[in-house]
C-alpha positions as CSV (number, residue, x, y, z in Angstrom):
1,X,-186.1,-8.0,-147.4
2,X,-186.6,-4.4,-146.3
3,X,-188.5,-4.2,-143.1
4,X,-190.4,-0.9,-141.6
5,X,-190.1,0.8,-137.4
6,X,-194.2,1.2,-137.1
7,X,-195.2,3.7,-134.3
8,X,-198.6,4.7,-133.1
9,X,-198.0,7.9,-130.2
10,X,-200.6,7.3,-127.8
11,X,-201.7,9.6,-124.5
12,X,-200.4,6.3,-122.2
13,X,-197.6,4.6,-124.4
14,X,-195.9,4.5,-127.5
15,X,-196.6,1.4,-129.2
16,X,-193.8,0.1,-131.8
17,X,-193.1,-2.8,-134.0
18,X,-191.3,-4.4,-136.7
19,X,-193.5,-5.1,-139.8
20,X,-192.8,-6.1,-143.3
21,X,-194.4,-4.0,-146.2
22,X,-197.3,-6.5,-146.3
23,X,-198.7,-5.4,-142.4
24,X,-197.3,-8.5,-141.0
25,X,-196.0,-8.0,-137.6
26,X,-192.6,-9.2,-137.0
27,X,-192.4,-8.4,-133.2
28,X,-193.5,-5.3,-131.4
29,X,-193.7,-3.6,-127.8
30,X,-194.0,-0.4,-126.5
31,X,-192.4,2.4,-123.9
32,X,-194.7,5.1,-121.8
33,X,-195.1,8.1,-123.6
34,X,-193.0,11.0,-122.6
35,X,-194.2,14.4,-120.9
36,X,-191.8,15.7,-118.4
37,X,-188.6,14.8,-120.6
38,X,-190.6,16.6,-123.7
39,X,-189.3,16.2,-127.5
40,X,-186.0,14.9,-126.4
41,X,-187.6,12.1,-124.2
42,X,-190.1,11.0,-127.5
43,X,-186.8,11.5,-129.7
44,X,-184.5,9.1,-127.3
45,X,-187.0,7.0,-126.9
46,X,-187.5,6.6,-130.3
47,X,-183.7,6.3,-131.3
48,X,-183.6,3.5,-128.8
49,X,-186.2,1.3,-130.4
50,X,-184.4,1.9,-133.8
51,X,-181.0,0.9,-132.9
52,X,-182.5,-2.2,-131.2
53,X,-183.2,-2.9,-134.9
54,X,-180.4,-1.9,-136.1
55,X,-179.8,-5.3,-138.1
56,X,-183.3,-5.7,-139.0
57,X,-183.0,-3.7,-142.7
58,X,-185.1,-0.7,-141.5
59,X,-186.4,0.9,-144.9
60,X,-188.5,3.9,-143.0
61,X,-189.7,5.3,-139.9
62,X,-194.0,5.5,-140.2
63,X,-195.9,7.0,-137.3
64,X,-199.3,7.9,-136.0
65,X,-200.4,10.4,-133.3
66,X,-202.9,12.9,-132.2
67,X,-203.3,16.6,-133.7
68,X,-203.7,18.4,-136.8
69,X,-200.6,17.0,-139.3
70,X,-199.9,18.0,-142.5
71,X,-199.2,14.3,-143.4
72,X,-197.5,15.1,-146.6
73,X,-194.5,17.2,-144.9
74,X,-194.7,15.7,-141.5
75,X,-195.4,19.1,-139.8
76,X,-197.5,19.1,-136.6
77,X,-200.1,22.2,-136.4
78,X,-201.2,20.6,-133.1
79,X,-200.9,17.1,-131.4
80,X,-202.9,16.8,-128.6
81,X,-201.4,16.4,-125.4
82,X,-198.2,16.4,-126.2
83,X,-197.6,19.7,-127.1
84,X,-194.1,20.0,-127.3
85,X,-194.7,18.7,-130.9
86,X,-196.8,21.8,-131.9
87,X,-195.8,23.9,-134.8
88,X,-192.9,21.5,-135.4
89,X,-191.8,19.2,-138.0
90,X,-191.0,16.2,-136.7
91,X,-189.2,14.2,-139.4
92,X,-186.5,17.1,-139.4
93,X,-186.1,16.5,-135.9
94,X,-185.4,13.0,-136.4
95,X,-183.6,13.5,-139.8
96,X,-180.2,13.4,-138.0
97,X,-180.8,10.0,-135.0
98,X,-182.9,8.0,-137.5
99,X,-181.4,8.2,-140.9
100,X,-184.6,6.6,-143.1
101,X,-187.4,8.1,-144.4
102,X,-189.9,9.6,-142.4
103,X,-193.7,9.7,-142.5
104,X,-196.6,10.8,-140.3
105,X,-200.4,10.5,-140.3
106,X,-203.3,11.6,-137.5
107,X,-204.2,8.1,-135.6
108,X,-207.7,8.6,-136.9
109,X,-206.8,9.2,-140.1
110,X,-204.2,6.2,-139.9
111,X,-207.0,3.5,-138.5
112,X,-209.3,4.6,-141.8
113,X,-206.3,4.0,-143.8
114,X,-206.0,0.4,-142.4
115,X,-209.6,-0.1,-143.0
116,X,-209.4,1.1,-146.7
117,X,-206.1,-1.3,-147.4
118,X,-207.1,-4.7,-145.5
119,X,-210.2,-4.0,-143.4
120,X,-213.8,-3.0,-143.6
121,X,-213.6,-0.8,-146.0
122,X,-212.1,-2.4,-148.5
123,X,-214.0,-1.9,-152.0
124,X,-215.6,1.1,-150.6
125,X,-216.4,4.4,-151.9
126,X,-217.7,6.5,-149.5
127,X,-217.3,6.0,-145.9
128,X,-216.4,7.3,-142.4
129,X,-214.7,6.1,-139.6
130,X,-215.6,6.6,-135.9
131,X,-213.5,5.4,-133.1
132,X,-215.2,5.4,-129.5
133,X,-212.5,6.6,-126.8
134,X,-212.1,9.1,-124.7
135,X,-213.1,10.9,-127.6
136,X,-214.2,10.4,-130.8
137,X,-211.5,10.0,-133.3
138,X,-213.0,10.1,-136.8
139,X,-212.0,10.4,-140.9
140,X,-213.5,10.9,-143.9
141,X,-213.3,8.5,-147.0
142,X,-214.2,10.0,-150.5
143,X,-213.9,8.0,-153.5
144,X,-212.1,5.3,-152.4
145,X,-209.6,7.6,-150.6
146,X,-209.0,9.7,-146.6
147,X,-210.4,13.4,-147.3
148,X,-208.2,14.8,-145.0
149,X,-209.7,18.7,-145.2
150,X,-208.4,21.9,-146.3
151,X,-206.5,22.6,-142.9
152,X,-206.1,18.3,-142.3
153,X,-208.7,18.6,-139.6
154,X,-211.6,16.7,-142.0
155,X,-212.2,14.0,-139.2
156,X,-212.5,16.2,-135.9
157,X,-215.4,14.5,-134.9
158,X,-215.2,14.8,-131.1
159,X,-215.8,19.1,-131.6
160,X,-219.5,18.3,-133.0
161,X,-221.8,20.4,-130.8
162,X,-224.9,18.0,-129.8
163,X,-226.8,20.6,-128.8
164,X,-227.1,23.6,-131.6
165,X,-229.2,25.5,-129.3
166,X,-226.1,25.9,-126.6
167,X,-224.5,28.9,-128.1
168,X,-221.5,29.8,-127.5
169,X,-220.7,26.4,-127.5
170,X,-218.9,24.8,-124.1
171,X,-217.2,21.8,-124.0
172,X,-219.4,19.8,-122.3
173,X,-221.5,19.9,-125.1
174,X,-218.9,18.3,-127.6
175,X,-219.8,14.8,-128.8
176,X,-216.1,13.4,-127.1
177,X,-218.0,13.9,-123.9
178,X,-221.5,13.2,-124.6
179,X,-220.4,9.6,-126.3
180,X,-216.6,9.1,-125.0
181,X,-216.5,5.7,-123.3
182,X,-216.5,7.0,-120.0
183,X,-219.7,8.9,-120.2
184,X,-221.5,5.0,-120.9
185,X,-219.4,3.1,-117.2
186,X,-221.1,6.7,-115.9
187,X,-224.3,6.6,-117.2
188,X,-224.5,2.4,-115.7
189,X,-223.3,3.7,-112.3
190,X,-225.9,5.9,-111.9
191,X,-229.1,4.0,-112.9
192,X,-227.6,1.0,-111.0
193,X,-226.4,3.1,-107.8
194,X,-222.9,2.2,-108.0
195,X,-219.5,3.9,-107.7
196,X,-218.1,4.6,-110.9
197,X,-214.0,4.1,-109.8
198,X,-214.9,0.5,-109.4
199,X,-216.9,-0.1,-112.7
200,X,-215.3,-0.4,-116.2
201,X,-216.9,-1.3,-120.1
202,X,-215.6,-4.7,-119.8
203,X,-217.8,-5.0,-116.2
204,X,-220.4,-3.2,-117.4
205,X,-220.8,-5.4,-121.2
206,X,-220.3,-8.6,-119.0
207,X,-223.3,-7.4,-116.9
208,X,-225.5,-5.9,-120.2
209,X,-224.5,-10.0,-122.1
210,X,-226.0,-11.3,-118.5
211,X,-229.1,-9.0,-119.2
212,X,-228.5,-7.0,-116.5
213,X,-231.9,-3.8,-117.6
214,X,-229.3,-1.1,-116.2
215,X,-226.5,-1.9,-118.2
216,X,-228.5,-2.7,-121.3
217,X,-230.7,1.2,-120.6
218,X,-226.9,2.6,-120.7
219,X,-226.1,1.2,-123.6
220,X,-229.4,1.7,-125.7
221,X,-228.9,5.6,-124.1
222,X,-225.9,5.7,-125.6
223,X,-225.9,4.3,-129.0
224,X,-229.2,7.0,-129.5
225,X,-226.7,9.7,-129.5
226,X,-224.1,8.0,-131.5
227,X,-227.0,7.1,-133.9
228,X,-228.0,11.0,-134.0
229,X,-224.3,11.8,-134.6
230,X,-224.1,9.2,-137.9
231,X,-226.9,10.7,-138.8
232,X,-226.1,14.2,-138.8
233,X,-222.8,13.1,-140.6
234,X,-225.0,11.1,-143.2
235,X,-227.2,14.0,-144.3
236,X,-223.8,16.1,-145.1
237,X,-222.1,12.9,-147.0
238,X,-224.2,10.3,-148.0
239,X,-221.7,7.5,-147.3
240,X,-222.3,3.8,-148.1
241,X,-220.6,2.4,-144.6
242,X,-219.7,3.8,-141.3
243,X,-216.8,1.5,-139.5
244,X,-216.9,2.1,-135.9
245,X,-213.3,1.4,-134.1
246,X,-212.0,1.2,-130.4
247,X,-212.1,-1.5,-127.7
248,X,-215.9,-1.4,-127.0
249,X,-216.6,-1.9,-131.1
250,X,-215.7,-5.8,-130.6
251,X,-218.7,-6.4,-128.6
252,X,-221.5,-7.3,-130.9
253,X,-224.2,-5.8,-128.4
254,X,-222.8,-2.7,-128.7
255,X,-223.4,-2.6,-132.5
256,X,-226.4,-4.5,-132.5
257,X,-227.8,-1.0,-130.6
258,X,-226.2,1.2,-132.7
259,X,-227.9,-0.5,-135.7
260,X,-231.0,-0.7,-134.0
261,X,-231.4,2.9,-133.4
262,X,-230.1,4.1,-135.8
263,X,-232.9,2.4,-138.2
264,X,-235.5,4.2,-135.5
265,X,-233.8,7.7,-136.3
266,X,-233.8,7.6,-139.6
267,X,-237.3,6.0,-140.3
268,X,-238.7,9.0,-138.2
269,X,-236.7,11.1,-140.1
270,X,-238.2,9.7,-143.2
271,X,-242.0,9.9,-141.7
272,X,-241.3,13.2,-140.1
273,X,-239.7,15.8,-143.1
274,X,-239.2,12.6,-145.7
275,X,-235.6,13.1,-145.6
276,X,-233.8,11.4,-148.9
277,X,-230.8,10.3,-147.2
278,X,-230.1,6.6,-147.0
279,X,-229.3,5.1,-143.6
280,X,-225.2,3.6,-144.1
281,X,-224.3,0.3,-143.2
282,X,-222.2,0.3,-139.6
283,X,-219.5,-2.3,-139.2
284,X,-217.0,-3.0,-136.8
285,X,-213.7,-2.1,-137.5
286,X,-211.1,-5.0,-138.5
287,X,-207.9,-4.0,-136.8
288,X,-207.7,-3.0,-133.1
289,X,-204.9,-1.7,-131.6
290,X,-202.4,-2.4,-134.5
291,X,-204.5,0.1,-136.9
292,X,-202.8,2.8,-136.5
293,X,-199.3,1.5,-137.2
294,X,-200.9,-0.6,-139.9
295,X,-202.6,2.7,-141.6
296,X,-199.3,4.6,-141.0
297,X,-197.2,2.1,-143.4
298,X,-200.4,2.3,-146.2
299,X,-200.0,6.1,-146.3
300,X,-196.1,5.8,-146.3
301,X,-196.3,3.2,-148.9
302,X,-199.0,4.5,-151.1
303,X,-199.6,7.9,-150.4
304,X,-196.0,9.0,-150.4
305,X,-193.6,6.9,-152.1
306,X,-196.6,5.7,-154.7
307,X,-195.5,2.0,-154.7
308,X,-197.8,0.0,-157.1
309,X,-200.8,-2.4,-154.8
């Protein structure tokens, strides 16, 4: 039975694992992501985790990371932090240490993948995909299918300006900063007068399920700017579901808020300019930090070799 070398390039580590053509995860770990050692560091690295499954009937090499990726050629117009990978094309790179196919797709774009093939938005039409990080990591689905854009940068949620009237726009007034994860432990600190380096999400959702008023005002402030952002993307494409992703999506308070405000934004929307947009259902995400090497096999699968589902 052929089996597939999953990897999903992170800012921290570079997870890996062993997974048959169904998704099922055979065994899997991970190494720290290179920076000093640059390509040839994520290329050994790489090569090692390969020959460590060397008997393990490796059909293809499927990957997600950050950056702008022509997913259809494997060429990186950017890739976040690591750019050493800029303006190259990494499956010929690897073409001559890993001798399988190769295949590459953005780690947002991969997760909405995973979500279209055995998640949330299976069935689906039209949909996006937000995942709360340090950023905000985002995709498109259109028909059934990821809209990747006419220069693969449909998704780039994190560069929305939240504030049209700050012109030329700065970064602090990007959505990755007004809604990244760490702008919600900040906002908690400060309306419960504590010091942020010893506060996390996990303490600060413990506290908010407790009914702790500071950490439940952080989160409703919050989720009314994540609800403004769906919003603004809803009005441009009319989706059906929104499936929100990352580590803080499990907790059910967190989209219990979302939901809640974002019926208040769009029933004053209605009573205010009777908008015709629909508000779109919001659901958690199914997969969490295997979506990206789940999503990475679809698009290998599917999207390149055209095997029948």
């Amino acid at each position: 039975m052929a089996n597939y070398m999953a990897v999903d390039v992170g800012g921290t580590n570079v997870k890996y694992s062993l997974m048959t053509d169904q998704a099922e995860i055979l065994e899997k770990g991970e190494f720290p992501t290179p920076y000093d050692e640059g390509l040839q560091g994520l290329v050994d690295g790489l090569k090692k985790v390969y020959d460590s499954y060397a008997d393990r009937n490796i059909e293809a090499l499927v990957m997600s990371a950050p950056g702008k990726i022509d997913a259809t050629k494997g060429y990186f117009y950017t890739s976040g932090a690591l750019h050493y990978i800029d303006g190259i094309n990494l499956g010929d790179v690897l073409k001559d240490v890993i001798p399988v196919p190769f295949a590459v797709e953005n780690d947002a774009k991969a997760a909405a993948l995973a979500e279209i093939w055995k998640g949330s938005l299976q069935g689906i039409k039209d949909a996006f995909v937000m995942v709360l990080g340090t950023g905000i990591g985002g995709a498109v689905v259109i028909d059934g299918k990821l809209y990747r854009g006419h220069t693969f940068a449909a998704g780039e949620f994190s560069g929305i300006p939240m504030n049209l009237y700050a012109f030329p726009m700065e970064f602090g007034n990007a959505w990755a900063v007004t809604n990244g994860v760490g702008r919600l432990v900040d906002r908690y600190a400060r309306l419960s007068n504590q010091d942020p380096e010893k506060l996390n999400g996990r303490i600060l959702f413990d506290a908010a399920n407790h009914g702790d008023e500071y950490a439940l005002q952080a989160i409703d402030d919050y989720t009314k700017t994540i609800a403004s952002g769906i919003m603004g993307l809803q009005f441009t494409l009319d989706v059906q579901r929104v499936a929100v992703g990352g580590g803080i999506s499990k907790q059910p308070l967190l989209m219990d808020y979302i939901r809640k405000n974002l019926t208040l934004y769009y029933s004053a929307a209605q009573q205010a300019m009777a908008l015709p947009a629909t508000a779109p259902e919001v659901v958690p995400c199914t997969f969490g930090n295997d979506a990206n090497m789940i999503g990475a096999l679809y698009h290998y699968l599917y999207e390149l070799k055209g095997a029948a589902k």
